[in-house]
N, C-alpha and C positions, 0 to 999 in steps of 0.2 A: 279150472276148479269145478267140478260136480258140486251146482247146488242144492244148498238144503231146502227144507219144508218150507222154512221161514224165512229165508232168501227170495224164495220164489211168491209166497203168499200171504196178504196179512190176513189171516186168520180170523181175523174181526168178524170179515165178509165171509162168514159159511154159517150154519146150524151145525156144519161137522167142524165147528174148532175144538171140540176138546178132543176129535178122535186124531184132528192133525198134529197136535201139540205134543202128544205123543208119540208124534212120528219124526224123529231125524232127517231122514228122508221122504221124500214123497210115495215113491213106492212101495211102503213100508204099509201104505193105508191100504192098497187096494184089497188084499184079502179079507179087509176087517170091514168095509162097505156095507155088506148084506146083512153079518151081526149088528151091526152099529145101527142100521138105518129102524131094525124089529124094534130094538131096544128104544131107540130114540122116540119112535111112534107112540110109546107107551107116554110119554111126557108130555106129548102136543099140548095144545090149550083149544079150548075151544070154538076158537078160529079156524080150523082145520074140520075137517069132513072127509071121512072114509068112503070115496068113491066105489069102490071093488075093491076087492080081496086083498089089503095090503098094501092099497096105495091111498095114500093122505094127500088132501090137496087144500092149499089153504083158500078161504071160502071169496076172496076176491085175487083168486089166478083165472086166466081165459083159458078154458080150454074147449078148442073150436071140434065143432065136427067131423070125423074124419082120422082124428088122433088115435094113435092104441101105447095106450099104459098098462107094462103089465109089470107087479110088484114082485119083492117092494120096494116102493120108490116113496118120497117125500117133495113135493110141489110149493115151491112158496109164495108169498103173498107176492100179487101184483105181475108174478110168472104169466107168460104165453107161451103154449103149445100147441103151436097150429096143423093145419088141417096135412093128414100125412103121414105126420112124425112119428116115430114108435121108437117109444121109450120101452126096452124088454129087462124090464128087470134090474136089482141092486142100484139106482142110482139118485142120486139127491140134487134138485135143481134149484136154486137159489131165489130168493127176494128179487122180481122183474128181470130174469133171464128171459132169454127168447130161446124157445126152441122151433125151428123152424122147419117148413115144408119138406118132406121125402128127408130129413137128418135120421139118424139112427142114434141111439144112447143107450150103451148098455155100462153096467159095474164102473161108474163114474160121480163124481162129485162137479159140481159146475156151481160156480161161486156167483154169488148176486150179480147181477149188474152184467153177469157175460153173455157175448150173443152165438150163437147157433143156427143161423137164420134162412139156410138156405142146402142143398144138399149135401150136408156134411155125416161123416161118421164120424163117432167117439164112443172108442171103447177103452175099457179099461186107464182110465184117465181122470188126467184134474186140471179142470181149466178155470183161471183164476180170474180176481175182481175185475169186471169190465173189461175181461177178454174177447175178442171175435176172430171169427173163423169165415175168412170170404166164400162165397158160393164154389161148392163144389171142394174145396179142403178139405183133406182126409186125415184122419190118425191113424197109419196103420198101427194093429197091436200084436202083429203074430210073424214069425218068418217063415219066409217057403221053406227054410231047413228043420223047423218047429225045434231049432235048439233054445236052451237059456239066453235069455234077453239082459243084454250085457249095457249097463250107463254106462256112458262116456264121456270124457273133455278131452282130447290132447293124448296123452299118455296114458293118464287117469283112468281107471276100470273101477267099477263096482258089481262084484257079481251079485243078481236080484235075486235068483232062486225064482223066477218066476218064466213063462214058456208065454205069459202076454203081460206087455205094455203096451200102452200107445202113446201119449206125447203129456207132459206137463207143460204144459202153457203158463206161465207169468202173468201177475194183476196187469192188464192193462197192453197186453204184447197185441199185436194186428198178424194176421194172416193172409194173404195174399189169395185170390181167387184159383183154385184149381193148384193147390200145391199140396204136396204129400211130404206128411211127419212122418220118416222113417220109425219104425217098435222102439220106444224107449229115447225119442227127442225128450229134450230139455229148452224149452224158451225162456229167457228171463224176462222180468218186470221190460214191461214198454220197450219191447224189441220191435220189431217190425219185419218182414219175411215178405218178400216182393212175390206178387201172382205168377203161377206155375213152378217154384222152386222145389227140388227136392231138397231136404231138411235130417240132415245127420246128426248124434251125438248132441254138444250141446252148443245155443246160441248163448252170449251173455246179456247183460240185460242193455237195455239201453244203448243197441245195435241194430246195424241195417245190414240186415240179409239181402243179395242179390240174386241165389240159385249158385254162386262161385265165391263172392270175394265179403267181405263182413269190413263193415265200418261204423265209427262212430256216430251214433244219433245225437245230434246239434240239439 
């Protein structure tokens, strides 16, 4: 079964839960990111500060020297983005997220509490409450065919209409060091994805990825 929005993330945990509520699926957000985030900026509270041009940061996030932000993005309280990381654009990073050293982030939502913390890409993607991504894990978003990026379970197809995804990560799911989310992975809630695995289609929740065989998480 191709899961939902809400399968996949409690909502709670984002500034963009009303843009996901509205979303049946999850890839259903990603084109609505960059409107969402203009729009959303207008509402801040005063806790926030407009760094440059269109990027909001709320006024006790780290962001270390070395960093490039370029909007618009939305930064939230108690967020680090250390020294490195280039955030380019459309993307929203949660209450004490980590972004971490030489990561990339672009057209993505990243939900409180997830970490990013070490050479990772995420593009076009949503990575959920207290998710992490091990050093050097990547989301591919594009195929060398540059056709439509096609969800999957099993049998199951949904065609996205879309030519980039990169992975929907589940509240709480682990990623393994140096493993690659094929365009358009699905991980569910408190999965687990063992270091160097390739990552097809979709895990379920509360499963141990090995790179081959999938089992239940104890």
């Amino acid at each position: 079964m191709i899961l939902k929005t809400q399968e996949l993330f409690d909502i709670r945990h984002t500034i963009a839960s009303d843009l996901l509520e509205g979303c049946e699926y999850p890839h259903e957000a990603l084109p609505k990111i960059s409107g969402y985030i203009k729009e959303r900026s207008t509402l801040l509270d005063s806790s926030y500060r407009e760094i440059c041009d269109g990027v909001f940061v709320a006024e006790d996030a780290k962001i270390w020297d070395g960093a490039t932000i370029v909007g618009p993005a939305i930064i939230g309280h108690g967020a680090e983005v250390r020294p490195g990381a280039f955030i380019r654009g459309n993307a929203i990073i949660g209450d004490g997220a980590v972004i971490g050293n030489s990561t990339e982030i672009k057209n993505a939502i990243v939900f409180d509490g997830a970490q990013l913390p070490h050479y990772n890409y995420v593009g076009d993607s949503i990575i959920g409450y207290r998710a992490h991504m091990g050093a050097g894990a990547i989301a591919s978003n594009f195929r060398l065919d540059k056709k439509e990026i096609i969800l999957r379970d099993g049998e199951e197809e949904i065609e996205s209409g879309l030519n980039k995804i990169g992975v929907f990560l589940g509240d709480s799911a682990e990623v393994g060091c140096g493993s690659v989310l094929c365009p358009g992975s699905i991980v569910g809630k408190e999965a687990m994805i063992y270091p160097l695995s390739r990552v097809r289609g979709t895990i379920p929740e509360r499963t141990i990825f090995d790179g081959s065989t999938l089992k239940e998480r104890l």
